[in-house]
C-alpha positions in Angstrom: -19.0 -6.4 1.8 -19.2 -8.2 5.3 -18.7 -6.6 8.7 -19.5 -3.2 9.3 -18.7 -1.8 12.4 -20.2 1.7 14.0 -18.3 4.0 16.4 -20.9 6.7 17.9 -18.1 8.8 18.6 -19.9 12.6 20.7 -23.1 14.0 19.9 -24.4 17.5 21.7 -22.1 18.7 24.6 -19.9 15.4 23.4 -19.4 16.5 20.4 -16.1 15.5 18.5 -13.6 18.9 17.7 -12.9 18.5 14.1 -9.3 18.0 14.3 -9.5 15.3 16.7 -12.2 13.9 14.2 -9.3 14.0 11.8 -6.8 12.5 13.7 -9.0 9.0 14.5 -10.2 9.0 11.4 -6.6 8.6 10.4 -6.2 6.0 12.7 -8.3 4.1 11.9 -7.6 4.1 8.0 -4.4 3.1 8.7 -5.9 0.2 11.0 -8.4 -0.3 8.6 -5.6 -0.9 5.3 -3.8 -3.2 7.4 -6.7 -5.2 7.5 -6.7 -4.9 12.0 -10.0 -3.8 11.8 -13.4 -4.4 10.0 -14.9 -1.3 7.5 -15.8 1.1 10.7 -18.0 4.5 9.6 -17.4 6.9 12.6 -21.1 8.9 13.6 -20.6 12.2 15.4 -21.5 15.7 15.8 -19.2 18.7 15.6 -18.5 22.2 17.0 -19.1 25.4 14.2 -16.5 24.8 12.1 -15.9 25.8 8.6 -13.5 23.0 6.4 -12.6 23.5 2.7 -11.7 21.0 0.2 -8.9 21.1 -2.3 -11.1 22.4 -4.9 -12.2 26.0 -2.7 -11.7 29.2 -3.9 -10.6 32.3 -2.2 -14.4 33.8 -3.1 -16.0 30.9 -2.1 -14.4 31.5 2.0 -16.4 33.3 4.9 -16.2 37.1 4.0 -15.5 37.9 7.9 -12.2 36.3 7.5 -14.1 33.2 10.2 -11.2 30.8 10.2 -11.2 28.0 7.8 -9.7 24.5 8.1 -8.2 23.2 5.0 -8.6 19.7 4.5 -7.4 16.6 2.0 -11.1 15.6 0.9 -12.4 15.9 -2.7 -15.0 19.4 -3.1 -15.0 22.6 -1.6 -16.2 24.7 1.3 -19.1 23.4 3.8 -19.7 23.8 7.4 -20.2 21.3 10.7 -21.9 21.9 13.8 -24.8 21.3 16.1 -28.0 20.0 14.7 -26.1 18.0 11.7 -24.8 14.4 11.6 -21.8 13.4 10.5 -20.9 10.3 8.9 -17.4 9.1 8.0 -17.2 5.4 6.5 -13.9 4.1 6.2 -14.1 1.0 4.0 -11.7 -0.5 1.9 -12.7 -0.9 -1.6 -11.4 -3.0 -5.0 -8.6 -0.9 -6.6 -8.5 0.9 -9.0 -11.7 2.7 -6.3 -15.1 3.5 -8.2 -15.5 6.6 -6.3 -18.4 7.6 -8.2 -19.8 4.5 -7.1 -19.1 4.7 -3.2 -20.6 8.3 -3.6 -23.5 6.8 -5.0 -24.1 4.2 -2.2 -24.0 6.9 0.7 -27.0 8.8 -1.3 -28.7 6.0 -1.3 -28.4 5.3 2.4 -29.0 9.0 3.0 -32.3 9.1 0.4 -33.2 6.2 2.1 -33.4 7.8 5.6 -35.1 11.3 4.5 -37.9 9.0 2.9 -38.6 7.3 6.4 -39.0 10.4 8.1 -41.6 11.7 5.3 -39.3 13.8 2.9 -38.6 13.0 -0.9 -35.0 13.9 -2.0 -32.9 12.9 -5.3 -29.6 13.1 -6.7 -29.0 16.3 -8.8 -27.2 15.4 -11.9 -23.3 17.1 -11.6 -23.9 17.7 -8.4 -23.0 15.0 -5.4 -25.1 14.9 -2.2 -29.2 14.7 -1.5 -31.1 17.5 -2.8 -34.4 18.3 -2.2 -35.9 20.0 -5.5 -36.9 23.2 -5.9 -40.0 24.5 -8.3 -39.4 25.1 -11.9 -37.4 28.5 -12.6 -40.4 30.0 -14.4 -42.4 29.2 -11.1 -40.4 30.5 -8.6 -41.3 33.9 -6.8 -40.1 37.1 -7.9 -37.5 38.5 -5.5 -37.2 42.3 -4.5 -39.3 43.1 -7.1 -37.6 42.0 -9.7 -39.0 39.1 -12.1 -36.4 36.5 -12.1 -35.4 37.4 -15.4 -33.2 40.0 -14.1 -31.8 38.0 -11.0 -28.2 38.8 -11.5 -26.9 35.3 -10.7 -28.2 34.5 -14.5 -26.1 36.6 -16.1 -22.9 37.7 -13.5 -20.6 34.5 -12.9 -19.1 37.0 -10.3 -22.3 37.9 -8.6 -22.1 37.0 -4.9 -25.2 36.2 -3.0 -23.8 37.1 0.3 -23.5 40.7 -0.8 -26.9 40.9 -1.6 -29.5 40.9 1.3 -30.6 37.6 3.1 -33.4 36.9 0.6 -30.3 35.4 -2.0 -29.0 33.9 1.7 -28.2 30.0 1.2 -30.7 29.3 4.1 -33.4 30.8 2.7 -33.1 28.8 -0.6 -36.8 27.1 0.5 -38.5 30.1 0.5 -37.5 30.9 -2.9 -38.4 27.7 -3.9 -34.9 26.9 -5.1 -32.9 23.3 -5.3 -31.4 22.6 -2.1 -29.3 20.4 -0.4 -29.6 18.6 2.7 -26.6 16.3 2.6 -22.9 17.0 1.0 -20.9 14.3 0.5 -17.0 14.9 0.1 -14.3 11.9 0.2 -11.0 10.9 -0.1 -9.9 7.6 -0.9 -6.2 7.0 -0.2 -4.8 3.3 -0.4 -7.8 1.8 -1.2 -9.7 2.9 1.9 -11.9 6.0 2.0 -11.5 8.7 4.5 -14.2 11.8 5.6 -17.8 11.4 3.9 -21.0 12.7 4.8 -23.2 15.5 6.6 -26.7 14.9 6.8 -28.6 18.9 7.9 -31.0 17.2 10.6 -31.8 20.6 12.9 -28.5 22.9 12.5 -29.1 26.6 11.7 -28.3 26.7 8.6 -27.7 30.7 9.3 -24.5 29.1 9.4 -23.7 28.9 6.0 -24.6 32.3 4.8 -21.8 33.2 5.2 -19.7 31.0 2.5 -20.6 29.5 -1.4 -21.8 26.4 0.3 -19.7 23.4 -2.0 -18.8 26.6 -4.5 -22.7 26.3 -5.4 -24.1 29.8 -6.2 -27.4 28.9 -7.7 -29.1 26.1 -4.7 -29.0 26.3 -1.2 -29.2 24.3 1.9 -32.2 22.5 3.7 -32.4 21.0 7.3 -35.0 18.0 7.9 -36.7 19.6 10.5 -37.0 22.3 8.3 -38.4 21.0 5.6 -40.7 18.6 7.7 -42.0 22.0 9.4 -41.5 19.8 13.2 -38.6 18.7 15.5 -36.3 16.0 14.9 -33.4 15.1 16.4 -30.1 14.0 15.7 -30.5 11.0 18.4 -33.6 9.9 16.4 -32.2 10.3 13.1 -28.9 8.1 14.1 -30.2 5.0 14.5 -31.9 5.0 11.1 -28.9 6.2 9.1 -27.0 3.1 10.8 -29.5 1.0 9.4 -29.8 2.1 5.8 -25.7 2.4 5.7 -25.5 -1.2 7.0 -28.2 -1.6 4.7 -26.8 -0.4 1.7 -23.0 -0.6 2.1 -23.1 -4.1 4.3 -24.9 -5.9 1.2 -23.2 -4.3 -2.1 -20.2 -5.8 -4.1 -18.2 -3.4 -4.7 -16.6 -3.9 -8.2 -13.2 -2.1 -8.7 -13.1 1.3 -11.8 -13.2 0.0 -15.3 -10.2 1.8 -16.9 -10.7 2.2 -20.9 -7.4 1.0 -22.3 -7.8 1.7 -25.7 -5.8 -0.1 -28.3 -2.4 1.6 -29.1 -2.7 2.1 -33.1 1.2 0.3 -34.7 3.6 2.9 -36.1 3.2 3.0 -39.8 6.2 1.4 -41.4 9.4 2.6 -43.0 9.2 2.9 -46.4 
């Protein structure tokens, strides 16, 4: 793709407000589609801050009534803060934009960087982001002495995790052996150029999203690195290697733009 330019933009007491994360990242996409400016991905860290995507529902938002900023990215509810990277790439891409594809190519970079710090994640079919896999449903641990057989989420499309003790808590999704991600992925792509992107869990508490259906997903959970390492890492250490595997990964593809299916129009029969 050519040039890809970084912008490390705050990380710990720097760290970006979301709003005025929004407002560059605006600026730059506008700089960006009239071609001023290389393909820039903007690093940073943010304050506790809960942002919803066009798809959230009202069940899916903090119980506590914790304020929510609505924003214009594909997906639903996640949260930001300490401890977790944040990536925004803002590229501009072949039209019409293979979105799945530029999903695809931040997992890669993101896979990429959990493997060099020791951890094996995937991609969970229907589901964007890096997961880290749970055990088999028949293997997992019984919870409140009940075999998993009877865990209401089977059965009870309804059934809300939050209301039900911190064992079903997103953050403790390891412990139960579950899927869980450690990086969600939401975009927008408007003009040609993407906007938002990516947050990588390095060492947040992931308390933090106990309190919401973290991307409307009631059966999985969240992971951190650190956490799942069972030792410290940083966000400083983590950043450089993300840089590498992005510049890796989105510096050397060719993009190719959406093949639309144009099926041929069948001729009106004739008059007889």
């Amino acid at each position: 793709m050519g040039e890809l330019r970084f912008v490390r933009m705050g990380f710990g007491a720097e760290a970006v407000e979301y709003r005025q994360a929004w407002d560059e990242q605006r600026r730059v996409h506008a700089a960006r589609f009239a071609d001023e400016i290389p393909d820039t991905v903007l690093l940073l860290e943010h304050p506790p801050v809960y942002t919803a995507g066009r798809r959230t529902a009202d069940s899916e938002r903090p119980l506590d009534g914790t304020p929510v900023i609505d924003v214009d990215r594909g997906g639903k509810i996640t949260w930001h803060g300490p401890g977790q990277l944040v990536g925004y790439p803002i590229q501009k891409l072949p039209r019409p934009v293979d979105v799945v594809a530029h999903v695809r190519r931040l997992e890669e970079a993101l896979i990429r960087t959990c493997a060099e710090f020791g951890l094996e994640t995937t991609r969970v079919e229907g589901r964007s982001g890096v997961w880290v896999l749970g055990d088999p449903v028949e293997q997992r641990p019984a919870l409140g002495g009940l075999s998993l057989d009877f865990d209401p989420r089977l059965t009870d499309e309804e059934f809300d995790p939050r209301l039900n003790g911190p064992e079903y808590a997103p953050s403790n999704a390891g412990q139960r052996r579950e899927d869980r991600k450690i990086a969600a992925i939401g975009i927008r792509v408007a003009k040609g150029v993407t906007m938002h992107g990516f947050a990588l869990n390095v060492n947040p508490d992931n308390k933090w999203f106990d309190r919401i259906i973290p991307c409307g997903i009631r059966d999985a959970g969240v992971a951190s690195l650190a956490g799942e390492l069972g030792r410290d890492v940083t966000v400083e250490e983590v950043l450089p290697v993300v840089e590498r595997h992005l510049r890796d990964v989105l510096g050397n593809a060719e993009p190719k733009p959406r093949e639309i299916d144009r099926a041929p129009v069948a001729a009106a029969p004739s008059g007889a």
